[in-house]
N, C-alpha and C positions, 0 to 999 in steps of 0.2 A: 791643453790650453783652455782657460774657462773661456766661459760666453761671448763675455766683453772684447777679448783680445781677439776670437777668433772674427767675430764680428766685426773686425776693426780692419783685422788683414787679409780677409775675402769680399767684403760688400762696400766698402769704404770708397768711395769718388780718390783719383787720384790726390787730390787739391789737400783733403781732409786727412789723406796720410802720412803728406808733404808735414801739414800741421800737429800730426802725433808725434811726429819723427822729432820736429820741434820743439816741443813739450817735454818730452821724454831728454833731448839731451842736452836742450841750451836751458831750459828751467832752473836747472839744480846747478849751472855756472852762474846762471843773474843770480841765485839763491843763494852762493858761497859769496860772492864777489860782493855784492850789494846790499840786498834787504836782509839777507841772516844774519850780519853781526847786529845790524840795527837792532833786528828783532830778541837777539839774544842779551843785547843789554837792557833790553827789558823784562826779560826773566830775570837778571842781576834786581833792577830795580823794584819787583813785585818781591823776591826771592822766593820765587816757584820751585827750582828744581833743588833737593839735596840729597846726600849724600844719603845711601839706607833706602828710598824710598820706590816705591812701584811704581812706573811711567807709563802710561799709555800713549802713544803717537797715534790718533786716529786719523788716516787720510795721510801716511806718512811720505808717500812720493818716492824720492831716490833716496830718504834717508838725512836728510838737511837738517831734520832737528831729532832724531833716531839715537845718531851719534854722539854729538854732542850729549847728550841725554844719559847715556849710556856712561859714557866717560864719568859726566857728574857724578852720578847715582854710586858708583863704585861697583865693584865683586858683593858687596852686600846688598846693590838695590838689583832692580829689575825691568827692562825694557822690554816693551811690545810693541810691535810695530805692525800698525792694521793696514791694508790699503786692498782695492780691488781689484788691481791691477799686479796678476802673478809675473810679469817679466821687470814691476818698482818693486818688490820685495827681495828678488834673487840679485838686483843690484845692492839690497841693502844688506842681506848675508854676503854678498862678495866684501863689500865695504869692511863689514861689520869682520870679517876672517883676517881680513890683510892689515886690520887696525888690530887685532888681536883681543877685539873686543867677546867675552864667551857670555855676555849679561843680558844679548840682543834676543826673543824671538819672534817670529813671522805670523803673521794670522791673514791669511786670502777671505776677505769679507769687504761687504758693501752694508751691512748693517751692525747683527750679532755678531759679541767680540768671544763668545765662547768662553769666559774668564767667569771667576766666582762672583757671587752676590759682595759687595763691600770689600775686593780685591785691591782696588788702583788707590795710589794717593794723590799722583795728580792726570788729569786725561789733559793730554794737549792737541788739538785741531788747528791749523795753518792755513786757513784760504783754501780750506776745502766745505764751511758752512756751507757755503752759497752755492755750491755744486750737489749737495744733496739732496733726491727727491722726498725723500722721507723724513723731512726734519724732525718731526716732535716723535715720531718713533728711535730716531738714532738717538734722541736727548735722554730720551727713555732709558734707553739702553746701557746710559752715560751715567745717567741716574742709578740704576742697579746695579753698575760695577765701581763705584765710587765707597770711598769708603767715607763715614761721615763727618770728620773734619777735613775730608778730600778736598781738591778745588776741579773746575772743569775750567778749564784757561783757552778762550778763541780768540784767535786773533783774525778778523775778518771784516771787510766792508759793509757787510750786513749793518750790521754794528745793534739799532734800536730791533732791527725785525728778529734779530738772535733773542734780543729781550721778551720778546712778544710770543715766540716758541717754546723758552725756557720757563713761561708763566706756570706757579702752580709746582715745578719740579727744582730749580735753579733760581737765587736769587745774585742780584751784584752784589759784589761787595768792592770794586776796585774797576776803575777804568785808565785804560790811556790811549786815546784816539782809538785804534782799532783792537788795542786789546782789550777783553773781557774779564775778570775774574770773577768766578762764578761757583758759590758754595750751595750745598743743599737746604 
């Protein structure tokens, strides 16, 4: 069990596990039911994900935008799905089996995605910006595994302070309220 998990389910106030408990299993129904189609028709409308290409999900969750991703991409592209949380990756290999998707793989990280220099074509991050302590080191990171007509695509409230971290490595090229699109 790494750090975070076991830290979570030995030291954690009852209140705060009630609240993980919650995250972990109503998130990814608000996420189906609600804001993932929204969100997904704007991947339609940027046309971010296609067929053939390498996807990164950083900060994937249970998988909400994994799959789909996965589906698009075909048997010829290629998903990864980062998160630091090793009991949302084993739900997205369960998902990812029972859909018969074999295009998905897992990576246990809170920062390095362990992937090659200029690997990804597009890196996709969901309302997990604002949750990282390391921003301009993870953009960094985003930056080296990009390939260079890649895009890094955030969709998050952050919104201008994403701008302000991405200085210098990420420029705009496309917004729509909280989504970013963001080339090198």
């Amino acid at each position: 069990m790494p750090d975070i998990e076991r830290f979570l389910s030995e030291k954690l106030h009852p209140v705060y596990k009630a609240h993980y408990a919650i995250w972990i299993y109503w998130w990814p129904l608000w996420r189906k039911m609600y804001s993932g189609p929204k969100i997904l028709r704007k991947w339609e409308k940027f046309n971010l994900v296609k067929e053939g290409q390498t996807f990164l999900d950083y900060g994937c969750g249970a998988g909400s935008f994994t799959l789909p991703a996965a589906r698009k991409v075909g048997q010829a592209g290629k998903v990864y799905a980062l998160d630091c949380f090793h009991g949302q990756l084993k739900m997205v290999e369960k998902k990812s089996r029972e859909e018969g998707l074999t295009n998905v793989q897992t990576i246990l990280s809170n920062l390095e995605t362990g992937l090659p220099d200029e690997s990804i074509d597009i890196i996709w991050m969901c309302d997990v910006f604002h949750e990282v302590s390391e921003r301009r080191a993870v953009l960094a990171e985003m930056h080296r595994v990009l390939r260079k007509d890649g895009v890094l695509a955030i969709y998050d409230g952050m919104r201008e302070r994403v701008l302000e971290y991405a200085t210098g490595l990420f420029s705009l090229a496309e917004r729509d309220d909280k989504l970013l699109r963001l080339t090198k």
